[in-house]
N, C-alpha and C positions, 0 to 999 in steps of 0.2 A: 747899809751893807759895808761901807767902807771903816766903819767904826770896829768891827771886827778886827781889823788890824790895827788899832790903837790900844799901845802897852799900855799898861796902869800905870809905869812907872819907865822911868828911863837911867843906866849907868852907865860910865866911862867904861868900867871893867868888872869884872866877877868880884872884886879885891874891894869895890865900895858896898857888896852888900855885906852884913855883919850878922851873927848870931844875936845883938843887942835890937836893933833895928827889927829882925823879921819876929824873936820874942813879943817887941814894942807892938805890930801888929796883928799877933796871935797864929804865926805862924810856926809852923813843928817840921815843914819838911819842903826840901824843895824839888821840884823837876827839873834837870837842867841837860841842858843840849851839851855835844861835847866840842866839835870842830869850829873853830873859832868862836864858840863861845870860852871853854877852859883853857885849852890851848890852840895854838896854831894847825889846820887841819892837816900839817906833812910832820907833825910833832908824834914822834911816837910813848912817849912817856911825861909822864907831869912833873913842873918844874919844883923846883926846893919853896917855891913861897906859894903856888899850889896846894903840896902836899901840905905844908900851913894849915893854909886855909880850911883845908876838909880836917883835920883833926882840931880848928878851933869850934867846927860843925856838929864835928861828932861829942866833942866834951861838953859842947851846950843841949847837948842832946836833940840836934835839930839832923834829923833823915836826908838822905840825899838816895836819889836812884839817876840816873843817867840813862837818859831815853834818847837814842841817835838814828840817823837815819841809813849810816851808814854800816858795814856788814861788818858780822858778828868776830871776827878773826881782830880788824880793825877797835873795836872797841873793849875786846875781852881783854887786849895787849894791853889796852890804856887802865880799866876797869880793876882786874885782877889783882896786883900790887898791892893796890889801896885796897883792895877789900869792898867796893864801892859794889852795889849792884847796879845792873844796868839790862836795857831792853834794845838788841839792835835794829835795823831792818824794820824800824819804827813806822814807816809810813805816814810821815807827821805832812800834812796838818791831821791826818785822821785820828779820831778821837781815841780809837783800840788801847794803843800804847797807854796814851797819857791813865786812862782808868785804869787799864792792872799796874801802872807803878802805884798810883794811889792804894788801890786794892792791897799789895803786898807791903804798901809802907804801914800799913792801919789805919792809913788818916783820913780827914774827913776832904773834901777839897777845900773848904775856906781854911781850912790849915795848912795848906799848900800852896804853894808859887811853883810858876814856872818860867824859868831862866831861861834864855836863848839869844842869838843874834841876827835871828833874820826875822824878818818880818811874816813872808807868804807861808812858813813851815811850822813855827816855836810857838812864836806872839798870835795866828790866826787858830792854830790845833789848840792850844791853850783857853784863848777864850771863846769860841765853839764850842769847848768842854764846863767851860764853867770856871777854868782858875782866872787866881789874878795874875797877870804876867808881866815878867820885864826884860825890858829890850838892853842889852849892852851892847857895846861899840866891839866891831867883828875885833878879834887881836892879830889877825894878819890881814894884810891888805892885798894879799892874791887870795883867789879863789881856782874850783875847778869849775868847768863849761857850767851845769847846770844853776851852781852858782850866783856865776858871773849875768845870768841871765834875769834869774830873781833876782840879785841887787838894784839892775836896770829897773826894775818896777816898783821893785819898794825906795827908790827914791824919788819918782814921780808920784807914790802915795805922801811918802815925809812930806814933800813940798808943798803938797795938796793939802796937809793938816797944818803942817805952817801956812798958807795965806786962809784958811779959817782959823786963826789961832788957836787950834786944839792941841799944836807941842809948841817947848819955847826951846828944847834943847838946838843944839847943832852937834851934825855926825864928829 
């Protein structure tokens, strides 16, 4: 059961995954959470190496949709600019979201990944549905209540896969 919430893969930041890299693994699109995993969750717009980053996405021709859990006013502000689609009011871990972003991106899931920072919502929705998933380091260090709550347990999970040595990272 617990395996469930073991990423495929682990990052420092959004900024170590590469269009070369998820190519390398036959990946075409990603799913990615937005509040701390792209930017900070009291950030209302993306940063200048952000916006980067999704335009070195989009010229490798690798999909991006933003599936959040948080409501649509919040994510359309962040979403729209870029041009990025995005699904709010996600209800992640549940699988709904994650299969019509796939659905609308054309892909298949093993050509997709999903990106996120927490473990009980991103990394558990994600592989319940079938992708492969990776965990990155939240980018703020506050959270809100609900939160603050799942962190409490997904580091009592971490822990738990480090003394079975199934991760070698550290937060």
């Amino acid at each position: 059961m617990l395996k469930q919430f073991l990423p495929d893969q682990h990052a420092k930041s959004i900024f170590e995954i590469t269009p070369e890299v998820l190519k390398e693994k036959g990946i075409k699109g990603i799913i990615t959470d937005l509040d701390n995993t792209l930017v900070e969750w009291d950030r209302p717009n993306a940063t200048p190496r952000l916006i980067k980053w999704f335009e070195e996405m989009k010229h490798s021709n690798v999909k991006i949709t933003i599936v959040s859990n948080n409501n649509e006013d919040r994510v359309r502000s962040f979403s729209d600019p870029l041009n990025i689609p995005f699904i709010p009011a996600a209800r992640k871990p549940l699988g709904r979201a994650f299969n019509r972003a796939l659905m609308e991106m054309g892909l298949a899931k093993e050509e997709t990944v999903v990106i996120g920072d927490q473990l009980l919502t991103d990394v558990l929705g994600g592989n319940r549905s079938g992708f492969r998933t990776i965990l990155v380091v939240p980018v703020a260090q506050t959270d809100g209540f609900i939160t603050r709550f799942n962190r409490k347990v997904e580091r009592q999970i971490l822990n738990w896969f480090r003394k079975k040595g199934m991760i070698q990272w550290e937060d």
